[in-house]
C-alpha positions in Angstrom: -23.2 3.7 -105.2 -21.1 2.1 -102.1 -24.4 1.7 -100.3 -25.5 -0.9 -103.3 -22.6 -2.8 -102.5 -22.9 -5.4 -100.1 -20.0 -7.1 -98.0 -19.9 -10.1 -100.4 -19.5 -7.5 -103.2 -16.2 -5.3 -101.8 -14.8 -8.2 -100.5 -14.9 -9.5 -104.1 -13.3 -5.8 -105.1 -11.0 -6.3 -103.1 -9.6 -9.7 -103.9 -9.8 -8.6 -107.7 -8.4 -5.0 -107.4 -5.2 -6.6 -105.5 -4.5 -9.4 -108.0 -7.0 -8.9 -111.4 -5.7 -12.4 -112.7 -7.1 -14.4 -109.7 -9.1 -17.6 -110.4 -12.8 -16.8 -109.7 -12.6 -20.6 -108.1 -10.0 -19.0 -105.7 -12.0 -15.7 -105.6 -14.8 -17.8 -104.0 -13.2 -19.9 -102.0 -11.7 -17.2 -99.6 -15.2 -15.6 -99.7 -16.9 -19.1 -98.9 -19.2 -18.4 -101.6 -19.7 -20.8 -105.0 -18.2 -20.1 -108.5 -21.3 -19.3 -109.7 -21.8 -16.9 -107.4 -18.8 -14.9 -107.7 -19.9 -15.1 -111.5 -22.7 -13.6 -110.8 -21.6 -10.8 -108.8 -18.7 -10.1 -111.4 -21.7 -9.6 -113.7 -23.5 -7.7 -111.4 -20.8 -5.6 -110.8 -20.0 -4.7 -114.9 -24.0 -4.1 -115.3 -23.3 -1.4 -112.3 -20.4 0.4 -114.2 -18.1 -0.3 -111.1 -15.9 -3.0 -113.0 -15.4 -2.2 -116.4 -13.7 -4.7 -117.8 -9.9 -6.2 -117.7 -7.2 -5.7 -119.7 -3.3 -6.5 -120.5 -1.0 -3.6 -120.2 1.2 -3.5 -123.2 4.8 -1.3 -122.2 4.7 1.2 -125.1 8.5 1.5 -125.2 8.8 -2.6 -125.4 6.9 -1.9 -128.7 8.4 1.1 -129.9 7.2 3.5 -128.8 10.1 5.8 -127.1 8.3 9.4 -126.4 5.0 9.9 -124.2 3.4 13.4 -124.0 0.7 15.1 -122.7 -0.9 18.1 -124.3 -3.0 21.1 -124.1 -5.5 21.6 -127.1 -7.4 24.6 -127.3 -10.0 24.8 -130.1 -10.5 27.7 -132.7 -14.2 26.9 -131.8 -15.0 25.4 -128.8 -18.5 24.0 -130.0 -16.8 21.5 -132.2 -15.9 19.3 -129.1 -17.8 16.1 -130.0 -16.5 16.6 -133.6 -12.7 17.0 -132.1 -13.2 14.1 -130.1 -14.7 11.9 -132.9 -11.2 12.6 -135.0 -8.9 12.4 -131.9 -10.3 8.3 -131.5 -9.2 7.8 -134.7 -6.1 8.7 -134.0 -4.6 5.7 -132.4 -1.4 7.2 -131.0 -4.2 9.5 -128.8 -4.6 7.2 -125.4 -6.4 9.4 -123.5 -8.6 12.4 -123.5 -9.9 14.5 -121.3 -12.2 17.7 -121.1 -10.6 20.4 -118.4 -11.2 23.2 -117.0 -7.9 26.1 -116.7 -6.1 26.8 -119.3 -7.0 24.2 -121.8 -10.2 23.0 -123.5 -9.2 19.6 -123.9 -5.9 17.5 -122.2 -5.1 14.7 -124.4 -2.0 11.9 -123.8 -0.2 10.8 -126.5 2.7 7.8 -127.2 4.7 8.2 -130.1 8.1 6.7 -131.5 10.6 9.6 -131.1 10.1 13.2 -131.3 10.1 13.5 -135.4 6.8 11.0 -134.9 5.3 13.2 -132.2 6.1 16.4 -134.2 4.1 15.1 -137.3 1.1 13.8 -135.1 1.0 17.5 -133.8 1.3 18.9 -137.6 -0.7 16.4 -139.6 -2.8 15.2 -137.2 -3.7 17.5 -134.0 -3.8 20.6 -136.2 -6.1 20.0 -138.8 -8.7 19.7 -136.0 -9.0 23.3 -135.7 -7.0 24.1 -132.6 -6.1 28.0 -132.2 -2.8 26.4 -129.7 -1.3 23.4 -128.0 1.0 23.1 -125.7 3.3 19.9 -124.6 4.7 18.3 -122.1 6.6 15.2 -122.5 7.1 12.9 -119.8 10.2 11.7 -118.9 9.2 8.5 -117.1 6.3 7.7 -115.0 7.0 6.8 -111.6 4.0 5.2 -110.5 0.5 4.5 -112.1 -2.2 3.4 -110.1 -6.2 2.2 -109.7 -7.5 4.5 -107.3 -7.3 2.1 -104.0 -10.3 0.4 -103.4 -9.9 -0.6 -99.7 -10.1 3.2 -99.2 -14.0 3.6 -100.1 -14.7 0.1 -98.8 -13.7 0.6 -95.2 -14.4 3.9 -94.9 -10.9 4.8 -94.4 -9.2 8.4 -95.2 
């Protein structure tokens, strides 16, 4: 994939990975390129997969939402993943999901208000999916999270 990119395109990356708010104007005026062609390579970019998209990060605790866990499903049955994940999107205190090897079948991250809340989104919610066990963790606080840096893969650094 890196060798698709071109040095217009990671300098670009690495304008936007630093600061995803900058002006496209300003993007292409400290790459000496138009607008239009920073518009064009933003597209470019999205069609690729290696931007996908841009977002505002809402503080779940600003809004409410006071406890943030992560937990190990295991399924009864195994083969019902894409069934298991179907119900887990609707599930909107479920932010993430992953499929993992070890000890779990699936690793899901969950915010909820307090620990009653998180309780009854692991009995109402979680178990009627048909796990045979979960196991959580709850976070305390997260002390850093992070895009993975793109100036590594662009210069080639380690």
């Amino acid at each position: 994939m890196t060798n698709q990119l071109d040095a217009l395109d990671k300098q670009i990356l690495k304008l936007i990975a630093a600061d995803a708010r900058i002006a496209f104007l300003e993007v292409a005026r400290l790459c000496g390129v138009s607008g239009a062609a920073i518009h064009q390579r933003i597209q470019k970019l999205t069609a690729m997969g290696v931007l996908k998209g841009s977002q505002f990060i809402i503080d779940p605790e600003k809004i409410g939402y006071e406890t943030c866990a992560y937990i190990g499903l295991n399924l009864k049955n195994p083969e019902t993943f894409d069934t298991v994940v179907e119900e887990l999107l609707k599930i909107p205190e479920v932010v993430e999901c992953h499929y993992t090897t070890g000890d779990f079948d699936m690793f899901i991250k969950i915010y909820a208000k307090n620990n009653h809340h998180m309780l009854d989104i692991i009995h109402d919610k979680l178990q009627p999916l048909g796990l045979a066990r979960s196991e959580s963790i709850i976070s305390f606080h997260s002390a850093f999270v992070r895009q993975l840096p793109v100036t590594q893969f662009i210069d080639g650094e380690k």
